[in-house]
DRENNU-347547 format. One record per residue: z, y negated, x of N, C-alpha, C, CB in turn; residue number from 1. Coordinates in Angstrom, 2 decimals. Atoms other than C-alpha are relative to their C-alpha. Glycine has a CB too. Example, Ala and Ser with C-alpha at 12.3 -4.5 7.8 and 13.67 -1.06 7.14 Angstrom:
n_zz; n_yy; n_xx; ca_zz; ca_yy; ca_xx; c_zz; c_yy; c_xx; cb_zz; cb_yy; cb_xx; seq
0.00; 1.19; 0.89; 7.80; 4.50; 12.30; 0.00; -1.20; 0.90; 1.25; -0.03; -0.99; 1
-0.06; 1.19; -0.82; 7.14; 1.06; 13.67; 0.73; -1.09; -0.77; -1.42; -0.46; 0.41; 2
***
This chain:
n_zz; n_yy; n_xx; ca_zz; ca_yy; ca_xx; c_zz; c_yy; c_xx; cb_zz; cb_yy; cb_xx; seq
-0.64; -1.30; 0.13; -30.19; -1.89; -19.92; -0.24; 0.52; -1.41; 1.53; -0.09; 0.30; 1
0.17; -1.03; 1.45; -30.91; 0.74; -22.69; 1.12; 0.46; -0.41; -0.83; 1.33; 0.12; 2
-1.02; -0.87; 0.53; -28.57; 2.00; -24.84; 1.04; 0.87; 0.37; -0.43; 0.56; -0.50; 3
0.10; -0.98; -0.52; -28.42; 4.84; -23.21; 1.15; -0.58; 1.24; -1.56; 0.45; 0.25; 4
-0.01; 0.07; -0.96; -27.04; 3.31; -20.51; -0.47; 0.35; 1.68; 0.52; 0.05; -0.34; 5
0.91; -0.48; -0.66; -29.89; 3.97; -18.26; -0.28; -0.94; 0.71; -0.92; 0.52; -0.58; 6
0.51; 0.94; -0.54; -30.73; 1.44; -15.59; 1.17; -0.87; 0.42; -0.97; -0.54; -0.81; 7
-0.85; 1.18; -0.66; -27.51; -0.33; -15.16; 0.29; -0.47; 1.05; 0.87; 0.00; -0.15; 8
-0.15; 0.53; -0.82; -27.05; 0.33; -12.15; -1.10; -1.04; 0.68; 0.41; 0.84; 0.52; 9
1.08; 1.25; -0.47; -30.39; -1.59; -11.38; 0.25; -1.35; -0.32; -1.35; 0.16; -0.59; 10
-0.05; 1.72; 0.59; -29.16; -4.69; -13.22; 1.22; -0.60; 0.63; 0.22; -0.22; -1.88; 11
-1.12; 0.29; -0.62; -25.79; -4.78; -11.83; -0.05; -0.79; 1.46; 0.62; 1.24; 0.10; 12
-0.17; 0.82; -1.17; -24.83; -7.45; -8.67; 0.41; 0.84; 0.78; 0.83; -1.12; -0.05; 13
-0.68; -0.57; -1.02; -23.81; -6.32; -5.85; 0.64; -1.03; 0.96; -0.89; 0.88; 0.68; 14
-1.30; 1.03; -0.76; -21.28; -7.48; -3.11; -1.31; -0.06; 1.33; 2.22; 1.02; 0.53; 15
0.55; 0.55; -1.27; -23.55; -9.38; -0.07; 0.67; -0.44; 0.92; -0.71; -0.87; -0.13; 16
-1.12; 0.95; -0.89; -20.99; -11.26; 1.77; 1.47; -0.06; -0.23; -0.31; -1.42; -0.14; 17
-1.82; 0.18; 0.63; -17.31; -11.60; 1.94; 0.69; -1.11; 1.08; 1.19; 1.90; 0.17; 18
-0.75; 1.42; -0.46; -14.78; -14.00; 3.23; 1.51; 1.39; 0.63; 0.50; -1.69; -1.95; 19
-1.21; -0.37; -0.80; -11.73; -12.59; 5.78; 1.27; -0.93; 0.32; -0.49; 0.37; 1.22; 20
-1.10; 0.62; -0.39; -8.35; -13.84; 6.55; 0.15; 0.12; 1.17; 0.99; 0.30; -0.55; 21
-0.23; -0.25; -1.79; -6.89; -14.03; 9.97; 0.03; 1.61; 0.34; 1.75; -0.72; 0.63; 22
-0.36; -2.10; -0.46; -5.74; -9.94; 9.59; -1.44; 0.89; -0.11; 1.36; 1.07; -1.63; 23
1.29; -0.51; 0.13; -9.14; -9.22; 8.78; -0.23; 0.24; -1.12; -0.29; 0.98; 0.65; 24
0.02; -0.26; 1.23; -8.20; -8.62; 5.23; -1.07; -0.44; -1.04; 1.04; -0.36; -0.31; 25
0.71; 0.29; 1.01; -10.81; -9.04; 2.15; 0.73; -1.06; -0.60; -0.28; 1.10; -0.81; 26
-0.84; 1.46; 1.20; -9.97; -12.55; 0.26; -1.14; -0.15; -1.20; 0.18; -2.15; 1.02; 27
0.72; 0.24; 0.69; -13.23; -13.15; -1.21; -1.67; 0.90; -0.13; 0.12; -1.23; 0.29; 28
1.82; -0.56; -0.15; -17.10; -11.87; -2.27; -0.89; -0.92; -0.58; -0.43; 1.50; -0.86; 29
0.80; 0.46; 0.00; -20.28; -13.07; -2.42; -0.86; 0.66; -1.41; -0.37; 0.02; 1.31; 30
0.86; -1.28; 1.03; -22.54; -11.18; -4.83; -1.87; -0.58; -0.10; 0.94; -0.02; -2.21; 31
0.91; 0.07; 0.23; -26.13; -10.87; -5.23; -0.99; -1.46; -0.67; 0.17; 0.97; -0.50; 32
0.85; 0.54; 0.91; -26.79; -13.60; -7.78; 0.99; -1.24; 0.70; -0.14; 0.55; -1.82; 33
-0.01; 1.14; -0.31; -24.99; -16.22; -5.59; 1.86; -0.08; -0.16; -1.12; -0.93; -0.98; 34
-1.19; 0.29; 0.44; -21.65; -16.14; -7.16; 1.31; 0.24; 1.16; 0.10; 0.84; -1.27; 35
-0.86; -0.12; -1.25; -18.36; -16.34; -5.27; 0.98; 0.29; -0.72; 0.22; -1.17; 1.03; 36
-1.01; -0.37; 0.33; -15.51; -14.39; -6.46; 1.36; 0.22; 0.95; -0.41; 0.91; -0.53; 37
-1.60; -0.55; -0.70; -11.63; -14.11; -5.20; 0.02; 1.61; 0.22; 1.48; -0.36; -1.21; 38
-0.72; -1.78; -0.07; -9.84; -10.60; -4.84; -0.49; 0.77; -1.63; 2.39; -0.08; 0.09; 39
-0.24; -0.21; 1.41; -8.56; -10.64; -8.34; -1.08; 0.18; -0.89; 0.67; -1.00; -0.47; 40
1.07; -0.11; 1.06; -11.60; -11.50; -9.97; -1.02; 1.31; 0.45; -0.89; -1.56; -0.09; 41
0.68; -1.24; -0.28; -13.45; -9.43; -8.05; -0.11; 1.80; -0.12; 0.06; -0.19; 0.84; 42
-0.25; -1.29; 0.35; -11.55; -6.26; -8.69; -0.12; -0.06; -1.55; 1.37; 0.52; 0.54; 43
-0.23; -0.52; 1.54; -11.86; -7.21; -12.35; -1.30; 0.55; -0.36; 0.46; -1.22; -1.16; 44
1.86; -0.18; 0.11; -15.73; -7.00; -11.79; 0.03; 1.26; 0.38; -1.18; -0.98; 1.10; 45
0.54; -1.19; -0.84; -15.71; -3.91; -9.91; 0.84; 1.33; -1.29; 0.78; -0.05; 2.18; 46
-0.51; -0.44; 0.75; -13.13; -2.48; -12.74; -1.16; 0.72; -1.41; 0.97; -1.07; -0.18; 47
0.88; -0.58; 1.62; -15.13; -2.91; -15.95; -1.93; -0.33; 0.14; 0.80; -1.38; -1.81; 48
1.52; -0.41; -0.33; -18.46; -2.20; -14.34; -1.30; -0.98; 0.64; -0.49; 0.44; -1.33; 49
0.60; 1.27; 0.02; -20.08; -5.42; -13.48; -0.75; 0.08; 1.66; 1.29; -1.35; -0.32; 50
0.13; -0.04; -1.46; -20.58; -4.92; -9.78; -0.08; 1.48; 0.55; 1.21; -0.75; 0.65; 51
0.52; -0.89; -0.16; -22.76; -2.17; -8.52; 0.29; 0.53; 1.74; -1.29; -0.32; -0.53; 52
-0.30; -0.58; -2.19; -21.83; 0.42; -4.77; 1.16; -0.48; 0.33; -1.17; -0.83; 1.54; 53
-1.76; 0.00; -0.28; -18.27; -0.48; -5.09; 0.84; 0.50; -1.06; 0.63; -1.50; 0.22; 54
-1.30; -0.36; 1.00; -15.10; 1.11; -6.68; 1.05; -0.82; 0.29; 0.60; 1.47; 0.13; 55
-1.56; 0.68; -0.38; -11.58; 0.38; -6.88; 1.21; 1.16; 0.50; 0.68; -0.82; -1.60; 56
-1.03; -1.35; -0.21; -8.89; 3.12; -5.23; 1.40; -0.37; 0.03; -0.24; 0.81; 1.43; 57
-1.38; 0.36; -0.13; -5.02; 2.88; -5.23; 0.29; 0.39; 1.21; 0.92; 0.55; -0.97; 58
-0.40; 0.00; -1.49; -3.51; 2.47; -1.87; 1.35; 0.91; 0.34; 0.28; -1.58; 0.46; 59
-1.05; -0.45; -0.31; -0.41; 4.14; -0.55; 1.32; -0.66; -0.75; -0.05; -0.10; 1.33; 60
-1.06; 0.79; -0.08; 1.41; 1.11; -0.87; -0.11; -0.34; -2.19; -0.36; -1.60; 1.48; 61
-0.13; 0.16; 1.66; 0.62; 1.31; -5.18; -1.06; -1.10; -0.27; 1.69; -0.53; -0.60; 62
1.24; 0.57; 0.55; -1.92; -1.30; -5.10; -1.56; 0.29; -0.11; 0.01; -0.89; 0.47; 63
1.31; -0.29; 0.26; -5.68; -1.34; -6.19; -0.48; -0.54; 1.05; -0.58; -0.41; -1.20; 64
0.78; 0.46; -1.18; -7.97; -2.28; -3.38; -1.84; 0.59; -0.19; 0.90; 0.76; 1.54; 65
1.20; -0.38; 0.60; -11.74; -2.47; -3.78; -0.63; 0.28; 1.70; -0.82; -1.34; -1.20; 66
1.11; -0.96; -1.67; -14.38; -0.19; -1.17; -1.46; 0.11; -0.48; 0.53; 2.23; 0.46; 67
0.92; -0.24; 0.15; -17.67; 0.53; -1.11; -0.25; 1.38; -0.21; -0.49; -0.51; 0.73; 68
0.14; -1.16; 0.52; -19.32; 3.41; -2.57; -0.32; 0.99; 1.54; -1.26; -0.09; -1.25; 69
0.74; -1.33; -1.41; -19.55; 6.51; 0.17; -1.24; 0.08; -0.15; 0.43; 1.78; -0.03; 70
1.33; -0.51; 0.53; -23.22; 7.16; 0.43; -0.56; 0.43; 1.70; -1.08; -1.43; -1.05; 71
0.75; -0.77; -1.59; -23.42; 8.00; 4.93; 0.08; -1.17; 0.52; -1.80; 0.78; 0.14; 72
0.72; 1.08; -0.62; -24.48; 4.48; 5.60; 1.44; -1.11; 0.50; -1.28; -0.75; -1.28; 73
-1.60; 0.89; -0.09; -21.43; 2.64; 7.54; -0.24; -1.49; 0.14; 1.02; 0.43; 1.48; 74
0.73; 1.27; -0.45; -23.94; -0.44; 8.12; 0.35; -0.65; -1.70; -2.03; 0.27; 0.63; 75
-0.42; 1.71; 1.57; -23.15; -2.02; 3.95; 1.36; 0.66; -0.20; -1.31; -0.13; -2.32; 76
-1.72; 0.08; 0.17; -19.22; -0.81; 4.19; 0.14; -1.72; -0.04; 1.06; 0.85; 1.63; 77
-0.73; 1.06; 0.47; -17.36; -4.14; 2.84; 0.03; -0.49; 1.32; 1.36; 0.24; -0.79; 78
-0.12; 0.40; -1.15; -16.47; -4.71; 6.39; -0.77; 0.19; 0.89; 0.81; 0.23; 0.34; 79
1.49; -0.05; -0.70; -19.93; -4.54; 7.87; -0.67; -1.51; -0.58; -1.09; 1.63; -0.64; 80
0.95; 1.02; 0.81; -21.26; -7.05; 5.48; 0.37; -1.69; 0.40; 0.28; 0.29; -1.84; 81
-0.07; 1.57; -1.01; -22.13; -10.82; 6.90; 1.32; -0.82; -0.92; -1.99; -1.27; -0.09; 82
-0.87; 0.95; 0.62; -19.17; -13.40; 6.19; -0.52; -1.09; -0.24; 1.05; -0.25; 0.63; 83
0.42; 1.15; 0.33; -19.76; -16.34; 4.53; 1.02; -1.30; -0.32; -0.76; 0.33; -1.03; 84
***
């Protein structure tokens, strides 16, 4: 990455896989480079930039909850993506 911040998003991981609970809920992710993150950690990644095609939004209920970036394609939504 340049200075500039030009390219990051090319360098940045992305989320490949995730892990479900019985409700169907998000527990865990996978990421690009292998790694296996929780919730927590994971929203800290998706927070301060680390993890590329996902945000973080506040829910109704006051908590943060991490999504995938809108872009049309419903095939790499979080809950599309293979479990591991």
């Amino acid at each position: 990455m340049d200075v500039n911040g030009i390219g990051q998003a090319d360098n940045r991981e992305h989320i490949v896989a995730v892990q479900k609970n019985g409700d169907g809920d998000l527990t865990a992710f996978q990421t690009s480079s292998g790694a296996v993150l929780d919730y927590a950690s994971a929203l800290q990644a998706v927070q301060s930039g680390q993890l590329a095609g996902v945000n973080v939004f506040k829910g109704k209920d006051g908590e943060q909850y991490i999504r995938g970036d809108a872009d049309g394609d419903p095939t790499n939504n979080l809950d599309q993506l293979p479990l591991f």
